[in-house]
N, C-alpha and C positions, 0 to 999 in steps of 0.2 A: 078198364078194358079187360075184358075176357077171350084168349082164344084156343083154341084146340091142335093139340100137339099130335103129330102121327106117330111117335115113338109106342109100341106098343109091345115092347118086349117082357115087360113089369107091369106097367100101366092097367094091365088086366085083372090082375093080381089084386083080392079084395080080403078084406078082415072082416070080422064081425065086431062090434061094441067091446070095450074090456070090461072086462068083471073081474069087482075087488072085493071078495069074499059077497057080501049084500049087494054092495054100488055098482050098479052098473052106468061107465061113461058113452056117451052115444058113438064116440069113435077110439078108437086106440092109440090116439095123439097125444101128448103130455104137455107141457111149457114147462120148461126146467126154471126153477129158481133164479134169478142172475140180480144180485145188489142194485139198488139205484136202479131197475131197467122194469123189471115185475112186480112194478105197484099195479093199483086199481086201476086207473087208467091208460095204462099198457095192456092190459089182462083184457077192457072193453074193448078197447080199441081192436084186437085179435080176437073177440067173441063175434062181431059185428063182421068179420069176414067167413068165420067157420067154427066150430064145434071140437071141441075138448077136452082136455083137464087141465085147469089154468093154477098153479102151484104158485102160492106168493113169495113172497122174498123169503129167505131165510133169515128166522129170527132167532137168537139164542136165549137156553132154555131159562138160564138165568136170570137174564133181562124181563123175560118174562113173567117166572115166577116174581118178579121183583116189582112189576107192573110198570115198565117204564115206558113212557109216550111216547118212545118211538117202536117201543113193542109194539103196543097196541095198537099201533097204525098201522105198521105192517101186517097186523092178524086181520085187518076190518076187511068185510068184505062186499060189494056191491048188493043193494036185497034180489040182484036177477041171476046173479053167481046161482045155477042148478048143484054145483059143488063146491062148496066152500074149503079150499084145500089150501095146508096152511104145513111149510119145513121146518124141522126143528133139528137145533144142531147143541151138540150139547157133551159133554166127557165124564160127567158124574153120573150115576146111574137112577143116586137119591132125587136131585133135582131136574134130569129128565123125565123120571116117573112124575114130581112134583108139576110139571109143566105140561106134561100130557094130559094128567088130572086134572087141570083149572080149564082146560081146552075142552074137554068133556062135559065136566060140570057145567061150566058153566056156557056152554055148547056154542063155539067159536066157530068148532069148525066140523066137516061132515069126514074129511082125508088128512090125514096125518103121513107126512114123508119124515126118514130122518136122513139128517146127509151125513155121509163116510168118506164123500169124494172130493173135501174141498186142498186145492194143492197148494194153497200161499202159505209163504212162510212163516210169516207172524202166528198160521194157524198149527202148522204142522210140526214147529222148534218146541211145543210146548205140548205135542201128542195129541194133536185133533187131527179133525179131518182124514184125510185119506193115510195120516200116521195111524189113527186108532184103532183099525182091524186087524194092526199086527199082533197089537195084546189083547189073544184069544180071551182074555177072561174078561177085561173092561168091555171089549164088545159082544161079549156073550149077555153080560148082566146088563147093559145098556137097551140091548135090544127086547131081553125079555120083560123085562122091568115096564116097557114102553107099551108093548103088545097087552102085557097084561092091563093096564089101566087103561089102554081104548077100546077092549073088548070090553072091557063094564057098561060102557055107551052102544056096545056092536059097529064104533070106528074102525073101519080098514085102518093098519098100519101097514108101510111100505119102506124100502129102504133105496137110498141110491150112492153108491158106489166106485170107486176106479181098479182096477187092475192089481195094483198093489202098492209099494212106492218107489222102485223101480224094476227092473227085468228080472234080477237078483231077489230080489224080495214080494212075492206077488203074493197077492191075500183073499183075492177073489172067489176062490174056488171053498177053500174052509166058510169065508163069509158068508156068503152066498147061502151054504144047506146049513149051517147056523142060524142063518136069519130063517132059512123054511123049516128047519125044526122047531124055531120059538115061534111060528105062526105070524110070519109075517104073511101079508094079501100080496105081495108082489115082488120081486127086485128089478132095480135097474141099472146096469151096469154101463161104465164112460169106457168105451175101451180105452184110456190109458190109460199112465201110471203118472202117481206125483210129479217126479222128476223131467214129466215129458212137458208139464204143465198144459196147453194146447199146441205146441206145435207137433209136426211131425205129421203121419197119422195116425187115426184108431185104427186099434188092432178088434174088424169082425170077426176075426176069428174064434178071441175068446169069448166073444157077447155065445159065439155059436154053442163054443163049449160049455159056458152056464148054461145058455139054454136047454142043451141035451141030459145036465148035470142035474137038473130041477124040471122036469117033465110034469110035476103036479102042482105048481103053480103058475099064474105068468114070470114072462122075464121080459124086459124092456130093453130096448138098446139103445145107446146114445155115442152119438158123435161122430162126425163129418157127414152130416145131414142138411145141404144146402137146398135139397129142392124136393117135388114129391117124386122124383125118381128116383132119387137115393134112398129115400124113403123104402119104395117097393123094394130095390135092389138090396138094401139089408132085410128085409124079412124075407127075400126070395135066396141069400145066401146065409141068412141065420136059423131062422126057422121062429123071432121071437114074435111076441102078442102084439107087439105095440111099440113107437118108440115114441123117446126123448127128445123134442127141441129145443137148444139152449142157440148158440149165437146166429144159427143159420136164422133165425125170425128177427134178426134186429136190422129195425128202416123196412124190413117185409113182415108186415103183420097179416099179410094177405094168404101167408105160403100156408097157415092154417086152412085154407079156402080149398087151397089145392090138394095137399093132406089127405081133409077132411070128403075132397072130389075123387081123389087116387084111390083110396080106401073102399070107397061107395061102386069104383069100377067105371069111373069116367074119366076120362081125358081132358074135360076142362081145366083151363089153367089161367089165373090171373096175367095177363100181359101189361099192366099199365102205363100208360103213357106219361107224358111229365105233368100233365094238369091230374091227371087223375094222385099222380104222388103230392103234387103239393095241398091234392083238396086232403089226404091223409095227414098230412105233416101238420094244418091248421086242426084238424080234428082232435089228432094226440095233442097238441097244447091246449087248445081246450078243456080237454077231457082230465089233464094233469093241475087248470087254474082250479077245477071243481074238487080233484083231489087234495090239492094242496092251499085251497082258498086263501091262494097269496098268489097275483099275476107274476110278481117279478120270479118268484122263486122254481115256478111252474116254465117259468121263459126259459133260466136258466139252466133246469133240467131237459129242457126239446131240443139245447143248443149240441149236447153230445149226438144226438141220435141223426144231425142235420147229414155227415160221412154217410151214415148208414142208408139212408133214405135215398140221397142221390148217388150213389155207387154209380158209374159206366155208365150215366146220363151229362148232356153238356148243358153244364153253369158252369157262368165266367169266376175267374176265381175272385176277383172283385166280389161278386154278387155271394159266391160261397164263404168266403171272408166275413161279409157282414149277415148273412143268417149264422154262423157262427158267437156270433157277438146280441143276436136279435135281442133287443129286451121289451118290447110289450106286444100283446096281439095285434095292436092297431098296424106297430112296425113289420113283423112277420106276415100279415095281408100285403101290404105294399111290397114288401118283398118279393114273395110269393108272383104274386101279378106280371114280375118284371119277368118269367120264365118264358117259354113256349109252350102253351098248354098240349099243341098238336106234335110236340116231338116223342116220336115213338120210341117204345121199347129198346131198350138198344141190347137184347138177348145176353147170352153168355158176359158179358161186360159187367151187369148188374147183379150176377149170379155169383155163387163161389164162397170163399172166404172170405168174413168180414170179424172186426174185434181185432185186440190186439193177441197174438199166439204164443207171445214170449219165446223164451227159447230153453234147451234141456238143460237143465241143471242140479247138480246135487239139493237131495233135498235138505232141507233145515231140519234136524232130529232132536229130542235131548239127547243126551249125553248119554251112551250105553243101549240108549231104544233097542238096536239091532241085536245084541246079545242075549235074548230069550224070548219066547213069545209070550211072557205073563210078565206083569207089573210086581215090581222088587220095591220094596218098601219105601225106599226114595223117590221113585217115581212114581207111587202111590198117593206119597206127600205132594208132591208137584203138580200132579195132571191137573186140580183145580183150575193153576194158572193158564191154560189152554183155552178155557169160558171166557173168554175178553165178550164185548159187543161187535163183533165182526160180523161179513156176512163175504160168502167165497162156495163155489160150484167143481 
């Protein structure tokens, strides 16, 4: 169901296509990365409602260069993907470049992101993620290192970001014209900081101040982006090209639709009823048995997304119980069935925050991280250990 919203304070408010250095994307939408959530058949799933840049899981560069099948999995990409965009998270600068390289060569992919924003601690106690921008030097060489081997193919590289890793320690702003002096195609920034991990809010304000800070390339902004009116309302108080969606599209793959409607300068907006969400809910398991050409395992994965899906719609908890537990297609139709397909929308209730926000907390650092902003010979030695096979936004 589709319907039209009178709010028209933003709503009016239109962008053009983004352009990343060559690539041009039809609208200035993103899909943030997000573990387990931005396989292939999540990325269809939200192509078949609207138009993007659909960015795969985050894989690390190691694993990569390493060739390991669950790399590769994560790199593949549908042959109707018009952008095959593919994260690379990575602490070495050798084997980042190394992994850029084989992505080129051997042509994976068309878009190249790196993440700098991931806040978990198993990533951050060992100087990745949203730790890494502190030492100006590891993230200077990483990012040029990067830029350099996808400009040999003429790949856009991009980077994406958080604030710093806490109030006290913010990295944004050096990062940021770092990464546009090495020629990066883009940034985008989460307004928070490590420490915030999602709860709280983003801070627009500093997406604002990058943006005014980097006038000559784009700048993207991400977070607390539940609908396309928030949408407009950060570019109408940022001033960026385009933004980020990470958790506000999970269980709504549709809100690309509206995005991609808000952008264009229409007020169209997905309303859908309960039968329309469960013909979606059947669709992504589907679309996950062909990805994962294993029923049960495809089941298992549709069983997280079943919260997100039904947000502020009524199913009995009985019946939300057992899609929670669904294990074959056959059983998820019958499920499915037991709903009201004529119960409508239930507005703001299905809106909002969804995903777990965690709460603030000291970050997990090595030892001395905050004591300089370049890598001291020990933690030279060390950063290696940061490369695990994780994946974190």
């Amino acid at each position: 169901m589709t319907a039209t919203i009178s709010e028209t304070t933003t709503s009016r408010l239109s962008l053009p296509a983004l352009q990343l250095g060559g690539l041009t994307v039809d609208t200035p939408v993103v899909l943030a990365p997000m573990a387990g959530i931005t396989n292939t058949a999540f990325r269809r799933l939200c192509r078949e409602y609207g138009g993007g840049l659909y960015i795969s899981e985050m894989v690390t560069s190691r694993a990569l260069v390493e060739r390991t099948p669950e790399s590769m999995r994560i790199i593949s990409h549908d042959d109707d993907e018009k952008v095959r965009s593919v994260q690379l998270y990575g602490v070495d600068p050798v084997t980042v470049g190394q992994a850029v390289r084989m992505l080129v060569e051997e042509d994976h992919a068309d878009h190249i992101d790196l993440n700098f924003g991931c806040p978990v601690p198993k990533v951050t106690r060992k100087g990745g993620g949203a730790a890494l921008p502190w030492k100006l030097d590891l993230f200077t060489g990483i990012v040029q290192t990067a830029v350099r081997e996808a400009s040999k193919g003429n790949i856009p590289l991009t980077i994406k970001m958080r604030k710093g890793i806490d109030e006290d320690h913010l990295t944004f702003r050096e990062a940021g014209k770092i990464a546009r002096d090495s020629g990066v195609a883009a940034v985008a920034l989460h307004g928070r900081t490590a420490s915030q991990f999602y709860s709280g809010k983003a801070d627009w304000n500093a997406i604002a101040e990058l943006r005014e800070a980097l006038p000559d390339i784009p700048v993207l902004g991400n977070g607390d982006i539940w609908s396309a009116e928030d949408a407009m309302r950060m570019v109408a108080e940022t001033g960026v090209d385009g933004v980020v969606i990470g958790r506000g599209c999970q269980g709504r793959p549709w809100l690309f639709g509206d995005l991609m409607a808000a952008f264009e300068g229409s007020d169209a907006r997905h309303r859908p009823d309960l039968g329309a969400v469960a013909a979606s809910v059947y669709r992504h398991a589907e679309l996950l048995v062909d990805t994962f050409g294993d029923e049960l395992k495809a089941l298992r994965d549709i069983r997280k997304h079943m919260a997100w899906y039904f947000k502020g719609y009524v199913v009995g908890g009985d019946l939300r119980a057992k899609l929670a537990t669904v294990p074959t297609l056959e059983v998820l139709r019958e499920l499915l069935d037991e709903l009201d397909p004529n119960a409508p929308y239930p507005g703001a209730d299905a809106e909002g925050p969804r995903g777990r926000a965690g709460s603030p907390k000291n970050p997990a650092l090595p030892q001395g991280w905050l004591e300089e902003r370049c890598l001291n010979a020990e933690q030279q030695g060390e950063i290696s250990a940061a490369e695990l096979d994780v994946s974190g936004g």
